[in-house]
C-alpha atoms as a printed R data frame, in Angstrom:
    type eleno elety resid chain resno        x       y       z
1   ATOM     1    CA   UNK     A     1 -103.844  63.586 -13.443
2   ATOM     2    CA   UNK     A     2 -105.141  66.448 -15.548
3   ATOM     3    CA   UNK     A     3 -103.327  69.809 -14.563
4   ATOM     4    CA   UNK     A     4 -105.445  72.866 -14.840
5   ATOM     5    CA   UNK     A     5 -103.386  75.917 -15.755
6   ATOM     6    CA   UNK     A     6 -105.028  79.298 -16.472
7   ATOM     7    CA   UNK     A     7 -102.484  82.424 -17.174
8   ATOM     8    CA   UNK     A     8 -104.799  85.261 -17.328
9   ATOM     9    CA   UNK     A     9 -108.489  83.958 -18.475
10  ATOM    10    CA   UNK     A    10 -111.615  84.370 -17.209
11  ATOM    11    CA   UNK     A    11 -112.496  80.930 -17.465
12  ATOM    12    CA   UNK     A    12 -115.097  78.084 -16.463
13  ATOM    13    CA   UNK     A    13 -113.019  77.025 -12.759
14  ATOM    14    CA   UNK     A    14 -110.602  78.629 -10.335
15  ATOM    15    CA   UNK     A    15 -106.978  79.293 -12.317
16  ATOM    16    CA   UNK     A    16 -103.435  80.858 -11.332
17  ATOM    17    CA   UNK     A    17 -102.734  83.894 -13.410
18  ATOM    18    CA   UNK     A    18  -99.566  84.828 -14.774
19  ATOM    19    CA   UNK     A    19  -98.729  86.615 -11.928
20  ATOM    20    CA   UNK     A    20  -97.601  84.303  -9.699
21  ATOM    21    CA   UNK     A    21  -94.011  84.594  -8.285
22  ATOM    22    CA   UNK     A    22  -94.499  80.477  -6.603
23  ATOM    23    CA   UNK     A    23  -94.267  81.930  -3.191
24  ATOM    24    CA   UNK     A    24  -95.609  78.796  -1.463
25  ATOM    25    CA   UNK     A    25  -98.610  80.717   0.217
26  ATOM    26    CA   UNK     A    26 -101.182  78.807  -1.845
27  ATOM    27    CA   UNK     A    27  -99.635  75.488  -1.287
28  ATOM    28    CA   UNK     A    28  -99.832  75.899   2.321
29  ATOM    29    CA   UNK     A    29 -103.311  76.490   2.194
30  ATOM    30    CA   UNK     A    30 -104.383  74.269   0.233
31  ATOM    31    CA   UNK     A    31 -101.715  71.427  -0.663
32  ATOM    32    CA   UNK     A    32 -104.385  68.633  -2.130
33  ATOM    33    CA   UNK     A    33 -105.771  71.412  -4.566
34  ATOM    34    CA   UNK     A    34 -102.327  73.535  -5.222
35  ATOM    35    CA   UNK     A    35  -98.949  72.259  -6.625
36  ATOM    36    CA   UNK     A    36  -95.758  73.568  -7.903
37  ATOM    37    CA   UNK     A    37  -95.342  73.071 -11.803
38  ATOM    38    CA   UNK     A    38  -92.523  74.626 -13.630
39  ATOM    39    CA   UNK     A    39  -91.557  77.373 -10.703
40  ATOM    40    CA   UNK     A    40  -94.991  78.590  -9.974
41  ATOM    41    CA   UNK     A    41  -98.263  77.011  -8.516
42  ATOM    42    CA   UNK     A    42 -100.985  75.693 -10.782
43  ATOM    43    CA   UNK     A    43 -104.644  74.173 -10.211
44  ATOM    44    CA   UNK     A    44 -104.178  70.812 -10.239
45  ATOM    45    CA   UNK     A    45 -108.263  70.199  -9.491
46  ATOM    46    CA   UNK     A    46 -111.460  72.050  -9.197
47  ATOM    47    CA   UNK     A    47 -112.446  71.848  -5.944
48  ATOM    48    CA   UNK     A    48 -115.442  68.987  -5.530
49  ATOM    49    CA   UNK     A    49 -117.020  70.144  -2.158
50  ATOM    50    CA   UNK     A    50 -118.076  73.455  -0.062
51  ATOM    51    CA   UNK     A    51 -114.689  72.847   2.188
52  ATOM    52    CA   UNK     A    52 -112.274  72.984  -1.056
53  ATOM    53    CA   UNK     A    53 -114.343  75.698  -2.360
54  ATOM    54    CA   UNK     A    54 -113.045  77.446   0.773
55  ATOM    55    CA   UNK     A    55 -109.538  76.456   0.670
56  ATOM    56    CA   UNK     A    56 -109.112  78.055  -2.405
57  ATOM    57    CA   UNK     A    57 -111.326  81.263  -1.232
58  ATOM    58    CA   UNK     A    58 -108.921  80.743   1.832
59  ATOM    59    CA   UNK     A    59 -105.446  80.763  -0.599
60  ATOM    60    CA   UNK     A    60 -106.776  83.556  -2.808
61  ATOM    61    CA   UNK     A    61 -107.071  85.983  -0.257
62  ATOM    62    CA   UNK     A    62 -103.743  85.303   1.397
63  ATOM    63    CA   UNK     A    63 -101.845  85.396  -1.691
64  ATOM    64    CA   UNK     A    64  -99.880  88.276  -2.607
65  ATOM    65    CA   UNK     A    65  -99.952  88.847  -6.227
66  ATOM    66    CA   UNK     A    66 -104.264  87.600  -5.983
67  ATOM    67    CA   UNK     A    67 -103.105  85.152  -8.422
68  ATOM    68    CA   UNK     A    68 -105.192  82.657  -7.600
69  ATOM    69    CA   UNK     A    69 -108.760  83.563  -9.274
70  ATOM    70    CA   UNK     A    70 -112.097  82.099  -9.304
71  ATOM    71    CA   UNK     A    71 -115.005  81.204 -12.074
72  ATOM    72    CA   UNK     A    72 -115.249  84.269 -14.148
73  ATOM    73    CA   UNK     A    73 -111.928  86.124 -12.544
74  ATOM    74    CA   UNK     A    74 -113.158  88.477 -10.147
75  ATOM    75    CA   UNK     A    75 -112.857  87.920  -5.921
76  ATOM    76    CA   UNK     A    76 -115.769  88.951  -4.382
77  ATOM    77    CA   UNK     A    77 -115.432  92.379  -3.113
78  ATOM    78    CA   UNK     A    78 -117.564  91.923  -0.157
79  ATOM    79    CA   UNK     A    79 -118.358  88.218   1.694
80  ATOM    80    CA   UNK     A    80 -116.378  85.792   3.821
81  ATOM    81    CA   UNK     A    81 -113.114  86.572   4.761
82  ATOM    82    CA   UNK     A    82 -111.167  83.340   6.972
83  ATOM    83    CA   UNK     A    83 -108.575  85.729   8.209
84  ATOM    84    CA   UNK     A    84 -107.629  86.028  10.483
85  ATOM    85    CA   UNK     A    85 -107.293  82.210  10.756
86  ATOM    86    CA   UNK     A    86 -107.147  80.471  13.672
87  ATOM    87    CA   UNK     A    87 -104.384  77.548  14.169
88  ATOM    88    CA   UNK     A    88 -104.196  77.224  17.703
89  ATOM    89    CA   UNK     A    89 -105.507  78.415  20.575
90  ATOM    90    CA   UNK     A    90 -103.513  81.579  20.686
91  ATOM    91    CA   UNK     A    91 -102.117  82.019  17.316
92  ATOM    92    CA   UNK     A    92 -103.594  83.207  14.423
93  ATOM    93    CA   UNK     A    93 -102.575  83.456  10.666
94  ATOM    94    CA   UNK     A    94 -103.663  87.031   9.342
95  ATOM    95    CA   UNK     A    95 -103.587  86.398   5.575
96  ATOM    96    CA   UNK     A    96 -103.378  89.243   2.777
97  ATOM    97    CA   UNK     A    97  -99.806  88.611   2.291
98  ATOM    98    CA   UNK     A    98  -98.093  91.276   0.661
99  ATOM    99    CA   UNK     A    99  -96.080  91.586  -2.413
100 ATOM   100    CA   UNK     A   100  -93.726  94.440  -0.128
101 ATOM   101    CA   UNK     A   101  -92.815  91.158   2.251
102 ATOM   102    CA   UNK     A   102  -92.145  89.038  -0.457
103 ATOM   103    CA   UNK     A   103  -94.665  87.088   0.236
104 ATOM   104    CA   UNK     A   104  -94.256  86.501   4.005
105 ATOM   105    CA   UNK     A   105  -96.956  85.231   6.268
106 ATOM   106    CA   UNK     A   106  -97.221  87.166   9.634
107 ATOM   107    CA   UNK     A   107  -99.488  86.350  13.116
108 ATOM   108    CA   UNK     A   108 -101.544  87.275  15.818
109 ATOM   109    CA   UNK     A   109 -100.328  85.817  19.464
110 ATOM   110    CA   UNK     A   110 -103.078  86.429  21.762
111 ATOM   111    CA   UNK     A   111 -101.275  87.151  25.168
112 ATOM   112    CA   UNK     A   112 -102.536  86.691  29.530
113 ATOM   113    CA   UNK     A   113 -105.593  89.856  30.173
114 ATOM   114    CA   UNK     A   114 -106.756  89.644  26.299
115 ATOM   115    CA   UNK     A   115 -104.012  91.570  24.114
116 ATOM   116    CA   UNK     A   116 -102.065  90.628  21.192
117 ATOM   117    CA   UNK     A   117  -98.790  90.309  19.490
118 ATOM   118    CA   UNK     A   118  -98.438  91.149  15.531
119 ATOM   119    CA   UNK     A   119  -95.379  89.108  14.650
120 ATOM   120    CA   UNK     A   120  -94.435  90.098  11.216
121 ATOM   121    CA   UNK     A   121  -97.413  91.595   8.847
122 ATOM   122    CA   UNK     A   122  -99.677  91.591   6.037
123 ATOM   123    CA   UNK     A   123 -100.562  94.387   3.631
124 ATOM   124    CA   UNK     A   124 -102.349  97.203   5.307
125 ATOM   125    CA   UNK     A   125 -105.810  97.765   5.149
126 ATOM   126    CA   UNK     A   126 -107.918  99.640   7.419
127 ATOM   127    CA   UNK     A   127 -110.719  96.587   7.009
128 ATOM   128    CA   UNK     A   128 -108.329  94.310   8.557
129 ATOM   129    CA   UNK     A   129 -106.977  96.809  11.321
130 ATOM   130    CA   UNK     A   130 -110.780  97.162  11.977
131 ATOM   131    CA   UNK     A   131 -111.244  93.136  12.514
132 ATOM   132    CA   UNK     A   132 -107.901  92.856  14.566
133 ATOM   133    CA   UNK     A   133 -109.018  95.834  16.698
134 ATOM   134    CA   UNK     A   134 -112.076  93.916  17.678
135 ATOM   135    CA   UNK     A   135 -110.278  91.001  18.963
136 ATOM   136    CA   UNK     A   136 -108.338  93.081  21.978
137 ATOM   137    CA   UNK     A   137 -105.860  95.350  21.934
138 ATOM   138    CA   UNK     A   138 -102.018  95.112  19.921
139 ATOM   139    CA   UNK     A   139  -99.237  95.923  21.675
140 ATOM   140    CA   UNK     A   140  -96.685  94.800  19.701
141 ATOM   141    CA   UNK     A   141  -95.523  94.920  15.897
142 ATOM   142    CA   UNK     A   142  -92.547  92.415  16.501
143 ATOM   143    CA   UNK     A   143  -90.315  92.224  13.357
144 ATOM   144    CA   UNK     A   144  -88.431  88.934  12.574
145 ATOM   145    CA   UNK     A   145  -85.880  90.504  10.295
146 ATOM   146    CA   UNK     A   146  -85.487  93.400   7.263
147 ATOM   147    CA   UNK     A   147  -87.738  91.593   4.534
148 ATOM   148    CA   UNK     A   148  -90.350  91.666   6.294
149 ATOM   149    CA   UNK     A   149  -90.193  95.523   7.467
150 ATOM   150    CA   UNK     A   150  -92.344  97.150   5.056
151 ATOM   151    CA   UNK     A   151  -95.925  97.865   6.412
152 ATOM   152    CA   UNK     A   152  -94.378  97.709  10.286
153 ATOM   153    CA   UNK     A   153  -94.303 101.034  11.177
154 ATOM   154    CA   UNK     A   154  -97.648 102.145   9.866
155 ATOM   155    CA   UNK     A   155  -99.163  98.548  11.335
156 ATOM   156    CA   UNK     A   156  -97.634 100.218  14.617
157 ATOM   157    CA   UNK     A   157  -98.791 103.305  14.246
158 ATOM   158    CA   UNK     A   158 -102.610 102.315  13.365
159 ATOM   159    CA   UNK     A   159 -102.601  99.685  16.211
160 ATOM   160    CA   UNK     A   160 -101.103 101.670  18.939
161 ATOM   161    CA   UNK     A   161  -98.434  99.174  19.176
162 ATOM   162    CA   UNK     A   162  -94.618  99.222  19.783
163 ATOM   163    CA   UNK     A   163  -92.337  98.465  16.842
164 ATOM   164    CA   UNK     A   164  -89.342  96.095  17.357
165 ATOM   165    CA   UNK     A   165  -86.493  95.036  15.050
166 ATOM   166    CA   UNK     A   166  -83.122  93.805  15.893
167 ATOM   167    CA   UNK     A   167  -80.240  96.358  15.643
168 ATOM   168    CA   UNK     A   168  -78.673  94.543  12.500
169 ATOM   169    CA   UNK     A   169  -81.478  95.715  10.444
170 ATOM   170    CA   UNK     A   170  -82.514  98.911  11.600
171 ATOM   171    CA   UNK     A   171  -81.562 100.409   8.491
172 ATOM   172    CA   UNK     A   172  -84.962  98.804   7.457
173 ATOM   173    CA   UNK     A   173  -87.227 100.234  10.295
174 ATOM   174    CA   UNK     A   174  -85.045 103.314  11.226
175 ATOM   175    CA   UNK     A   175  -88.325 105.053  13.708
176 ATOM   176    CA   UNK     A   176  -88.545 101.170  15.515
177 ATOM   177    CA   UNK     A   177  -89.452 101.893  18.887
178 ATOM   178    CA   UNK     A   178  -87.689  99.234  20.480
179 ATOM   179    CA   UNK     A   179  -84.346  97.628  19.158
180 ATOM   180    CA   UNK     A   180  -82.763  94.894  20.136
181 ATOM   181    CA   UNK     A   181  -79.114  94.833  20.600
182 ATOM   182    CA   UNK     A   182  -76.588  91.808  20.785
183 ATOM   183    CA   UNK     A   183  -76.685  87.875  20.441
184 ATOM   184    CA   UNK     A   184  -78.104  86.747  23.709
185 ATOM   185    CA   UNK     A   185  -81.358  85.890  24.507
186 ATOM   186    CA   UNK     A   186  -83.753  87.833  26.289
187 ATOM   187    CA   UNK     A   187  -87.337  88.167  27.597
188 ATOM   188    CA   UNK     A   188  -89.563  90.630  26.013
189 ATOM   189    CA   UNK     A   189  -92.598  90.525  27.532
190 ATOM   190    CA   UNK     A   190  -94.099  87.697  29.659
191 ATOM   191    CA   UNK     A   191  -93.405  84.219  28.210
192 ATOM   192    CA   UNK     A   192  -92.256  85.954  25.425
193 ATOM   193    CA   UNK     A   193  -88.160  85.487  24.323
194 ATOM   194    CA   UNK     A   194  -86.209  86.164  21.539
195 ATOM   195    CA   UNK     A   195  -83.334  85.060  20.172
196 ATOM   196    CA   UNK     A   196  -80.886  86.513  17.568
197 ATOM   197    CA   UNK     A   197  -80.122  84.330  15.135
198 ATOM   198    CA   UNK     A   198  -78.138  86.286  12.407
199 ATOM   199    CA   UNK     A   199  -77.738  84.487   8.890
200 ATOM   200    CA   UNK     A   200  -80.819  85.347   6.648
201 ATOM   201    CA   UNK     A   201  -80.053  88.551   7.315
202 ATOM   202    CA   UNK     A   202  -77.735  90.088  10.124
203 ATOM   203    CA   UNK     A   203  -80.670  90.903  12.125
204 ATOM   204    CA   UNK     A   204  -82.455  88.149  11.902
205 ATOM   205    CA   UNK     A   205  -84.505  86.817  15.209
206 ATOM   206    CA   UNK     A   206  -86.760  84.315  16.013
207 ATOM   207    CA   UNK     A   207  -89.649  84.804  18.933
208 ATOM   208    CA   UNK     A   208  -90.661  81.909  21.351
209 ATOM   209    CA   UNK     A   209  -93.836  81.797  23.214
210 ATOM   210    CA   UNK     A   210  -94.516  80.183  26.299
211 ATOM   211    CA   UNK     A   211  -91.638  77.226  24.835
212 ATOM   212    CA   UNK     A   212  -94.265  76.331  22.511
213 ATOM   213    CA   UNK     A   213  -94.731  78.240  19.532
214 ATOM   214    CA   UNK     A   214  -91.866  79.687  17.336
215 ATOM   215    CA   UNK     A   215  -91.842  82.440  14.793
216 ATOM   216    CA   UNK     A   216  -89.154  81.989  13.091
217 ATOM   217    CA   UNK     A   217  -89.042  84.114  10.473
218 ATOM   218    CA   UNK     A   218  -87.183  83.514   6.939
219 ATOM   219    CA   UNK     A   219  -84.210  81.323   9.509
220 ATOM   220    CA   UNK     A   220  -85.616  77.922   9.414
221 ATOM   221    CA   UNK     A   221  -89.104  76.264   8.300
222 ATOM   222    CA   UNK     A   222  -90.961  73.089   7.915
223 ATOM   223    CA   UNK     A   223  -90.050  71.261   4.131
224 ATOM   224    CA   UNK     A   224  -92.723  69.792   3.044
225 ATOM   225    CA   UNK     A   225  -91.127  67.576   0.420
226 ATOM   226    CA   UNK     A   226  -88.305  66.560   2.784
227 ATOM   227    CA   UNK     A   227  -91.093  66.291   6.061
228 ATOM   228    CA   UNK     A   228  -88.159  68.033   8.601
229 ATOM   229    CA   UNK     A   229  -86.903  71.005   8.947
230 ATOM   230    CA   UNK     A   230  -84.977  73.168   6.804
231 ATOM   231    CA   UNK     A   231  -82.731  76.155   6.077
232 ATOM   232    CA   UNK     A   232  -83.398  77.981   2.818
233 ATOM   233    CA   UNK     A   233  -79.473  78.115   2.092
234 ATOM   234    CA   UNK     A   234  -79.743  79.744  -1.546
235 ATOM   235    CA   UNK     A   235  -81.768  82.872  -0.398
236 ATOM   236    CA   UNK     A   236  -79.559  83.196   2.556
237 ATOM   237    CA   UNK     A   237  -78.631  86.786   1.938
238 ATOM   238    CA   UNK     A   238  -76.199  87.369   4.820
239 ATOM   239    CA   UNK     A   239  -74.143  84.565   5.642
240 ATOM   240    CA   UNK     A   240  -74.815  80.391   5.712
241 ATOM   241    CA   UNK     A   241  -71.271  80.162   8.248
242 ATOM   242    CA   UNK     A   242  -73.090  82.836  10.379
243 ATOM   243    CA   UNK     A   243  -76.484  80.588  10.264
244 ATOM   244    CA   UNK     A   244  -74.731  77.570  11.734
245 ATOM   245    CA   UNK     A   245  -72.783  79.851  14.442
246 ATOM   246    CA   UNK     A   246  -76.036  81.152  15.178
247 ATOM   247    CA   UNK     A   247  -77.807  77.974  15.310
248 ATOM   248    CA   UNK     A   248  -75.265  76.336  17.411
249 ATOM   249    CA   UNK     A   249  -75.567  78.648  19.662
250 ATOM   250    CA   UNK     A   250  -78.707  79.047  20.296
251 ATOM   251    CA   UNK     A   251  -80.471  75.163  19.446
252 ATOM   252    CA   UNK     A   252  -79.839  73.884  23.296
253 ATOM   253    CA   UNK     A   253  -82.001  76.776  24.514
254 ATOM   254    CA   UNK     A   254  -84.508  76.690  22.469
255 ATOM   255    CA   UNK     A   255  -88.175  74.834  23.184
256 ATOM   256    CA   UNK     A   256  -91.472  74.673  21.364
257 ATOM   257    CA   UNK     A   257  -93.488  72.967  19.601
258 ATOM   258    CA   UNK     A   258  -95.419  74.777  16.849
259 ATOM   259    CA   UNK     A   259  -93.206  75.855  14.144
260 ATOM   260    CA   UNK     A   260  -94.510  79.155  12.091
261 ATOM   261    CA   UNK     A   261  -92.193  80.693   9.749
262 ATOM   262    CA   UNK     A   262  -92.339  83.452   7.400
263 ATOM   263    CA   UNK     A   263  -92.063  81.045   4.372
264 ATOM   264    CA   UNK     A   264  -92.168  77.607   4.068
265 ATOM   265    CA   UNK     A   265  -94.389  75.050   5.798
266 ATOM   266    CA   UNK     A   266  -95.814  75.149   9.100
267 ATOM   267    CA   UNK     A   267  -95.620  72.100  11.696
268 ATOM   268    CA   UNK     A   268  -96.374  70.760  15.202
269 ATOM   269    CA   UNK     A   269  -94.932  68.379  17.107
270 ATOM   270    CA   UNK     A   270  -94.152  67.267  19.963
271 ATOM   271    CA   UNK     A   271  -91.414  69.951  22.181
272 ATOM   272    CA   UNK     A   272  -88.582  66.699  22.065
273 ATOM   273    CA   UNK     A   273  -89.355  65.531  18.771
274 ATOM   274    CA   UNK     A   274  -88.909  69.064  17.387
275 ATOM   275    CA   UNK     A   275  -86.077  69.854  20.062
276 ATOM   276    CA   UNK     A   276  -83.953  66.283  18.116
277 ATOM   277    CA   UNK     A   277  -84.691  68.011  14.440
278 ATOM   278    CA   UNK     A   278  -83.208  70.896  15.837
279 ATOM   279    CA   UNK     A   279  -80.181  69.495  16.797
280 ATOM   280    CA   UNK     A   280  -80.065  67.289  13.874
281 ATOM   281    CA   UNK     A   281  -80.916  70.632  11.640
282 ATOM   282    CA   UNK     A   282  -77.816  72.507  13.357
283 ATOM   283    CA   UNK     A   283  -75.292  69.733  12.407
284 ATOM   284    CA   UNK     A   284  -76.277  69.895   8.771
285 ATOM   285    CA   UNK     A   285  -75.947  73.568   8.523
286 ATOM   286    CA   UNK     A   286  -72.298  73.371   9.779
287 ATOM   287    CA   UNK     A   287  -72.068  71.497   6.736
288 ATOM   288    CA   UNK     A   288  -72.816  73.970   4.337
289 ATOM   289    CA   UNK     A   289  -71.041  76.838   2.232
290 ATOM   290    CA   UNK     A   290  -72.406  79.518   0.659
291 ATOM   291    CA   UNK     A   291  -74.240  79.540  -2.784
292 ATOM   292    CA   UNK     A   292  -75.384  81.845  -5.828
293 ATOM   293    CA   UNK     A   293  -78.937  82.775  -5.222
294 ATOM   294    CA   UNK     A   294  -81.059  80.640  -6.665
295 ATOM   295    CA   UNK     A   295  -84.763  80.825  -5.862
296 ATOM   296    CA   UNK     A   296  -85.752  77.585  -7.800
297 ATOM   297    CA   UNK     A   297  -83.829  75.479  -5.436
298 ATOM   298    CA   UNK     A   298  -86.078  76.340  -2.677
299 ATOM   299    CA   UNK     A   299  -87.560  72.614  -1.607
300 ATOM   300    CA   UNK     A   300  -90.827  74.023  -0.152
């Protein structure tokens, strides 16, 4: 199969630019039109229908560096915008990741009387604070962890919402209106728990929603090459022993079935399916020893 590779050029068909930094975000978005060549994402089709058309529209506008460009370069400054992008029920994927979160996808989790939960966040934009507003109100910025601290506390500030980061990173988000504290579990707002889980970073955290959907961050995400989950152990910044402590500790208390990470791919499955990869997940990382950072190693 012919691989179409634009760096740059205004060209006849959608391209990747030079810019890209092979985050994933495209891939996830669309994986039969994307792929990973040589440490970054390239075309590897036009699209051949309206619906591809879109998936690319779709992975344009949530990736961060706008690498991926259409017929003649240019995004259209005004017309349809997917995000934010419904995948269940009550989450939804906002899009516009930015360069400041390395990338990072972040949420909306609607919550009981109409409100919402940001968990994690895209670049701001007063358009998009706009089109959140109208869904209901925000109460919540809800940090996962330091990389992804950038745009919280004016997200907060705009939406009216509470900021929260875990203590071991408050360096990161020093005005956070709420901080959590310690290694236990504990219930944050109805049907809403988190659970520290230092290792990425030292305050790393994942959030659980009514034991069925799972934010967990930069911690732990769906590989799609390997189909399970997966640790990314190479960009573990703080500690891979810590991970596994963390993991151990916290795996027989932990329930859901939609996993939605920061990076990687997403998944659902069934709550005792994803409860055995878990497990199974938690003995391999016990496994493990630290390593130099080394972003190509990353099995997306």
């Amino acid at each position: 199969m012919e691989t179409v590779t634009r760096r740059g050029h205004a060209d006849a068909g959608w391209y990747v630019d030079g810019r890209c930094t092979d985050c994933d975000v495209a891939r996830q978005l669309a994986p039969d039109l994307v792929v990973q060549a040589q440490g970054r994402s390239e075309i590897v089709r036009q699209p051949r229908d309206e619906e591809e058309e879109r998936q690319l529209l779709t992975a344009a506008l949530a990736c961060p560096t706008r690498s991926i460009r259409p017929p003649g370069g240019r995004l259209p400054q005004a017309g349809p915008d997917p995000f934010p992008l419904a995948l269940d029920d009550d989450v939804l994927l906002c899009g516009h990741n930015s360069q400041r979160t390395a990338g990072a996808n972040s949420y909306l989790l609607r919550r009981p009387g109409g409100t919402w939960m940001m968990v994690d966040t895209p670049r701001f934009a007063e358009r998009l604070a706009v089109r959140y507003e109208a869904l209901g109100p925000v109460t919540d910025v809800l940090l996962t962890h330091r990389d992804h601290a950038a745009h919280g506390r004016r997200w907060a500030d705009r939406l009216g919402a509470r900021l929260w980061i875990h203590e071991g990173d408050l360096d990161a988000a020093p005005d956070a209106d709420q901080v959590l504290r310690g290694t236990e579990p504990s219930w944050i707002a109805q049907g809403v728990r988190v659970f520290p889980l230092p290792g990425h970073t030292r305050g790393s955290v994942l959030y659980v929603a009514d034991e069925r959907l799972c934010f967990s961050g930069d911690s732990f995400y769906w590989a799609r090459t390997l189909q399970d989950v997966e640790v990314a152990q190479t960009v573990t910044w703080y500690s891979i022993e810590e991970l596994a402590a963390s993991l151990a500790r916290t795996v027989d208390a932990l329930r859901f079935e939609w996993l939605l990470p920061g990076h990687g791919g997403r998944k659902r499955l069934p709550a005792a399916e994803m409860a055995r990869r878990m497990r199974r997940l938690t003995e391999r990382v016990a496994t493990l020893r630290p390593l130099p950072v080394d972003f190509a190693a990353l099995r997306w």
